[in-house]
C-alpha positions in Angstrom: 81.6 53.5 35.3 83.6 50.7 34.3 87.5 51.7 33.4 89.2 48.7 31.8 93.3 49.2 31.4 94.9 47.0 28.3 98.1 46.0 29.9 100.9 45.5 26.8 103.1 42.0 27.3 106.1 42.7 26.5 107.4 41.5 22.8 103.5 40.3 22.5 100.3 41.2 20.4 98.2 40.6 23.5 97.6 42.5 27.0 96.8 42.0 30.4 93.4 43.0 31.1 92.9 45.5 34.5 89.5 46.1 35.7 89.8 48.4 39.3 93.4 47.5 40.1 92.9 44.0 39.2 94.8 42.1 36.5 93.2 38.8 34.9 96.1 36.4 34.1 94.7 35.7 30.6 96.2 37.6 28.0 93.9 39.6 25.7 94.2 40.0 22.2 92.5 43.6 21.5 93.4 42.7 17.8 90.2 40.3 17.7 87.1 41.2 15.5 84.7 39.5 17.5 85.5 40.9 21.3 86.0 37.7 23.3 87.8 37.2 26.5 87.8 33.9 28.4 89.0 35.5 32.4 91.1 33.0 34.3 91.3 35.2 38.0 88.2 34.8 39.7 88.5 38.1 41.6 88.6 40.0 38.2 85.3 38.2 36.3 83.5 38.9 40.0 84.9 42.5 39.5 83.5 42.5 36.0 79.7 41.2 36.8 79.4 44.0 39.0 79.2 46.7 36.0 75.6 46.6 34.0 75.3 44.8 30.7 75.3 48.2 28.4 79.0 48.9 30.1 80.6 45.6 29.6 79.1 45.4 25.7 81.4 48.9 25.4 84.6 46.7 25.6 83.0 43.0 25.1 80.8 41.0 22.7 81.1 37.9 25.1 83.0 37.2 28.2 83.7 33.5 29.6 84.6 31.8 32.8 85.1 28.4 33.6 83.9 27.3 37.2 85.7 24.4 38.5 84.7 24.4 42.2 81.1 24.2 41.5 79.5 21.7 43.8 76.9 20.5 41.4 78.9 19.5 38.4 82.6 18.6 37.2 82.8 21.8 35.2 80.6 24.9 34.8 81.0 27.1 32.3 79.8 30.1 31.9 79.4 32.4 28.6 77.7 35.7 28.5 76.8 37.2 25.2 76.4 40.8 24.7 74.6 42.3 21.6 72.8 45.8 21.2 69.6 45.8 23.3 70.0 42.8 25.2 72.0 39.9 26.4 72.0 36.1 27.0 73.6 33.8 30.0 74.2 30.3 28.9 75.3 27.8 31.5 77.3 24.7 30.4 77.0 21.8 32.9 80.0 19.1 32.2 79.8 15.9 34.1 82.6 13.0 33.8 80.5 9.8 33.5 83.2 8.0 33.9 82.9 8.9 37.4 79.2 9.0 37.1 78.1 7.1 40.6 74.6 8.6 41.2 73.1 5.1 41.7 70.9 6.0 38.2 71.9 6.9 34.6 72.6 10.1 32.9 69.8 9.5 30.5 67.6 9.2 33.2 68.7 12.6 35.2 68.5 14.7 31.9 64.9 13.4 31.5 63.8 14.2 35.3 65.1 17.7 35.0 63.7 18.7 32.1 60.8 17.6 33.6 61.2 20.0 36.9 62.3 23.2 34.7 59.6 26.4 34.8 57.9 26.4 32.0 60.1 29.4 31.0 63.1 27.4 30.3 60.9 26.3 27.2 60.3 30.1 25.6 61.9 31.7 22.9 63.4 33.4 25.5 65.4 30.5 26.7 66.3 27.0 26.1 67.4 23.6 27.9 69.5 21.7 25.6 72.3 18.9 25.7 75.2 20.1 23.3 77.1 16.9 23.7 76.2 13.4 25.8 77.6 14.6 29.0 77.0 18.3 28.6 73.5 20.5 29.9 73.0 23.9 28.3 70.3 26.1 29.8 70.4 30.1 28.0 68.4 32.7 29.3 68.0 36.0 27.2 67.7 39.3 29.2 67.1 43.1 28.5 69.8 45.0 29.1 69.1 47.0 32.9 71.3 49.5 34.3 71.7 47.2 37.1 74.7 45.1 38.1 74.8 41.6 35.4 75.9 39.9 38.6 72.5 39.4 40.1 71.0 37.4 37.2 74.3 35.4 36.6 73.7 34.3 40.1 70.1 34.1 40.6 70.3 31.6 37.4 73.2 29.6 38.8 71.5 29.3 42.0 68.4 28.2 40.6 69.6 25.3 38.4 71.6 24.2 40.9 68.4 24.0 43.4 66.8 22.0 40.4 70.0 19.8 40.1 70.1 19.4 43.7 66.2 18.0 43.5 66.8 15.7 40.6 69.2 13.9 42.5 67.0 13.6 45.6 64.2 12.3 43.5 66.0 10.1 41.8 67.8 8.9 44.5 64.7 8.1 46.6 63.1 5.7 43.6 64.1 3.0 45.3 62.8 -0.9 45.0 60.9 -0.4 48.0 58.6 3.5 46.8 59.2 5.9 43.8 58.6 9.7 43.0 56.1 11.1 40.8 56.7 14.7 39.5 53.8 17.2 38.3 53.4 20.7 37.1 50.5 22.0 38.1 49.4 25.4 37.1 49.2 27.4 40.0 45.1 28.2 39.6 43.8 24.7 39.9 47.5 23.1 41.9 45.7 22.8 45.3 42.5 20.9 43.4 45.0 18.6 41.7 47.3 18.1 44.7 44.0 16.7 46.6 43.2 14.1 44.1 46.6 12.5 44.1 46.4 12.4 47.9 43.0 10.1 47.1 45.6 7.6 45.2 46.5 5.4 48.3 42.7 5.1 49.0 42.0 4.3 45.1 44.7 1.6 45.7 43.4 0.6 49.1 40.0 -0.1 47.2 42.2 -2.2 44.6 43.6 -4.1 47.6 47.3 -2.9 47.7 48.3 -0.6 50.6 50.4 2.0 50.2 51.8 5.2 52.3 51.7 8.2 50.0 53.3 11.7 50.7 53.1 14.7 48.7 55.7 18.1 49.3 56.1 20.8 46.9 59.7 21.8 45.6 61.1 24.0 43.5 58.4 24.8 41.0 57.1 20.9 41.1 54.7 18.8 43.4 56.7 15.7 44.5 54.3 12.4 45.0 55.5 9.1 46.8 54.3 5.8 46.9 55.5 3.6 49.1 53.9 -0.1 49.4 53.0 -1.8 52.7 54.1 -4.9 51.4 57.1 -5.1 49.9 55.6 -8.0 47.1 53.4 -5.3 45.3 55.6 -4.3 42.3 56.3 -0.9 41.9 56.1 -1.0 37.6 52.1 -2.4 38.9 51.5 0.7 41.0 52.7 3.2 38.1 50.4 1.9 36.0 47.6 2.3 38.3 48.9 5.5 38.9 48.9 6.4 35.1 45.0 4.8 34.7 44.0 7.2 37.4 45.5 10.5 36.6 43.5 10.2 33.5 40.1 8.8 34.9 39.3 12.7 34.7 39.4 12.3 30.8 36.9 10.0 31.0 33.6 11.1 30.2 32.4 7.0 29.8 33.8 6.4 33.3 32.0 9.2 34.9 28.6 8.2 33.4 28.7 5.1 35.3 25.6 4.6 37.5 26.3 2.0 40.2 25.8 1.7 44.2 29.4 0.2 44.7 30.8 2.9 47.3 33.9 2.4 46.1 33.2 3.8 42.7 30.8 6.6 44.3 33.7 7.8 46.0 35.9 8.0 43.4 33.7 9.6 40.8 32.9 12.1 43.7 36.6 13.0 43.8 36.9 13.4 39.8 33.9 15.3 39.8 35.6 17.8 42.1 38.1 18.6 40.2 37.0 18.5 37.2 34.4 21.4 38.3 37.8 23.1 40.1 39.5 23.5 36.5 36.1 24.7 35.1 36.0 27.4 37.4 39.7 28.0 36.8 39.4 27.9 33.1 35.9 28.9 32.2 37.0 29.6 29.1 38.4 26.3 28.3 36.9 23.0 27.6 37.1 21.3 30.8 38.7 18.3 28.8 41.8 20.2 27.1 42.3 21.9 31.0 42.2 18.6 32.7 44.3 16.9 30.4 46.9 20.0 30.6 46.6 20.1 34.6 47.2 16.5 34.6 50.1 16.0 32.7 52.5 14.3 34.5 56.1 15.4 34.0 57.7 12.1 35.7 59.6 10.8 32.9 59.3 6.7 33.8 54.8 7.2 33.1 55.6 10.0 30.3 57.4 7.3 28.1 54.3 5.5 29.2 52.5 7.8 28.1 53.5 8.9 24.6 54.7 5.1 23.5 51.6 3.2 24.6 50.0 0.9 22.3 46.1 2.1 22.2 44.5 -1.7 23.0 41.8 -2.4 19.7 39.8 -5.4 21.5 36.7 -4.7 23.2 36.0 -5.9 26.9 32.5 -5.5 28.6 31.6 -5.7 32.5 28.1 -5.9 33.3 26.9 -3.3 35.6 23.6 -4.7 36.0 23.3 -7.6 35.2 21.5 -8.3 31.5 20.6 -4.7 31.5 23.7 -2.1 31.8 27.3 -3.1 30.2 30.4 -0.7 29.8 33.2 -1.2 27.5 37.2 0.0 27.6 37.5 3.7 27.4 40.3 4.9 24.9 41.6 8.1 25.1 44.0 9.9 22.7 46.9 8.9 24.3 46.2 6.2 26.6 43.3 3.3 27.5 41.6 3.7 30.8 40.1 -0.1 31.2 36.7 1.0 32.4 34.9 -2.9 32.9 38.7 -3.6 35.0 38.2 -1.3 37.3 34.6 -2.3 38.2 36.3 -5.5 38.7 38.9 -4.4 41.0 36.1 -2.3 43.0 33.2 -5.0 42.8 35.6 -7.7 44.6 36.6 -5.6 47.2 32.9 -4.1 48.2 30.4 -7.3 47.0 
């Protein structure tokens, strides 16, 4: 059972706070309304997080600590709120940018790592926020356990710091010479989707540019790099093939396409796969809702792509055979997937 001791200070309205024979050195005012204690002495808030959420909301409404030797940011700080059934954690990442030297811009990590946060960092029970500009807030809202508070104050920190730590390391490797793609995929249909990105470098060797690709999963995420033989192919060309094909699967003009070009066999082969992988996944579910949903990407550089694209209005035909079959530009709700381009591509490659 937790016994806390209110120390008096002498020719003072406040106390010391004791907790197990240990004194915080920040004085208490026990005079307060709302019950809030910020603990300065390490050894005394580690004391505290061993008692369950239901014993510390008998003397607190919300206990603080500031964590200055935390290796991921300049500050963390650290608020737990304690009400009558249950109780939040909400972690406060401050970073100095005036010492920022992460070889890429703030604006650019808050976007990535949104992008690798579990889908339950997006629930009413818990939010990713940015209070100020150099500021992360993540809050996660918990039942109250008869267990000690200190595992899930850890567990979170830990895991936000993993996802920190990989936000760097992707970031870091989009270099001028490869880049980093990041997807969600649901877990059902993640080893389907996984397979047709590894097709990617022989979609692009069929386009004529060479590429090594590489694909490792972390944290909740699948990472997916592209690196160019030669070092003249532009990267910002690659992501926009890369953007055209995750959504060939949307296509339902692209996949009626009758031609001999083995090139375009092959590829339709590998979106027919897939597709027919989410059907059996989600038989419930339109097999175009599911694929667009499995194949949303959450790398931020072909998101903004994504969303801020400019849907093309002119028409463009290819003949498939000639004077007989023709196919026009394919667009989709929230991109263009240049159908008569791509025949292009493929036809100078395999004529």
């Amino acid at each position: 059972m937790l016994d806390i001791k209110f120390v008096p200070i002498k020719d003072s309205k406040k106390s010391y706070i004791v907790i197990d024979g240990h004194k915080d050195a920040e004085p208490y005012d026990e005079n307060n309304t709302y019950r809030e204690h910020r603990f300065q002495t390490k050894e005394v808030y580690d004391t505290i997080l061993n008692y369950s959420s239901r014993e510390i909301y008998e003397y607190f409404d919300e206990i603080i600590y500031y964590d200055l030797e935390n290796p991921i940011a300049s500050e963390l700080s650290i608020f737990i709120h304690f009400y009558e059934m249950s109780f939040d954690i909400n972690l406060n990442y401050s970073f100095y940018l005036n010492a920022w030297d992460k070889g890429f811009t703030f604006d650019n990590f808050l976007s990535v790592l949104e992008s690798l946060l579990p889908d339950k960092y997006n629930g009413e029970d818990s939010k990713f926020l940015v209070d100020v500009e150099n500021v992360v807030g993540l809050n996660l809202i918990l039942p109250y356990t008869s267990d000690s508070i200190s595992l899930h104050v850890r567990a979170f920190i830990e895991e936000i710091n993993s996802l920190i730590k990989l936000t760097y390391l992707t970031l870091s490797a989009n270099s001028e010479d490869s880049f980093i793609s990041v997807f969600k995929f649901p877990e059902s249909i993640k080893t389907p989707c996984q397979q047709y990105l590894m097709y990617f470098g022989q979609f692009l060797s069929d386009l004529g540019i060479e590429v090594e690709t590489t694909l490792k999963e972390q944290a909740h995420s699948t990472l997916f790099s592209v690196t160019p033989k030669d070092k003249d192919d532009a990267m910002e060309k690659i992501k926009d093939v890369l953007e055209m094909y995750i959504n060939l699967p949307n296509s339902d003009a692209f996949n009626r396409i009758n031609n001999p070009n083995v090139a375009l066999i092959q590829i339709q082969a590998n979106v027919m796969h897939l597709n027919s992988q989410i059907m059996l996944a989600h038989a419930t579910i339109q097999m175009k809702d599911a694929t667009i949903e499995a194949l949303k990407i959450s790398n931020y550089q072909i998101q903004q792509q994504l969303y801020h694209q400019e849907i093309q209005k002119e028409e463009d035909e290819e003949a498939v055979i000639d004077g007989i079959i023709s196919v026009k530009k394919y667009d989709g709700q929230w991109f263009s997937v240049n159908i008569p381009e791509i025949l292009r591509k493929l036809k100078r490659k395999f004529k």
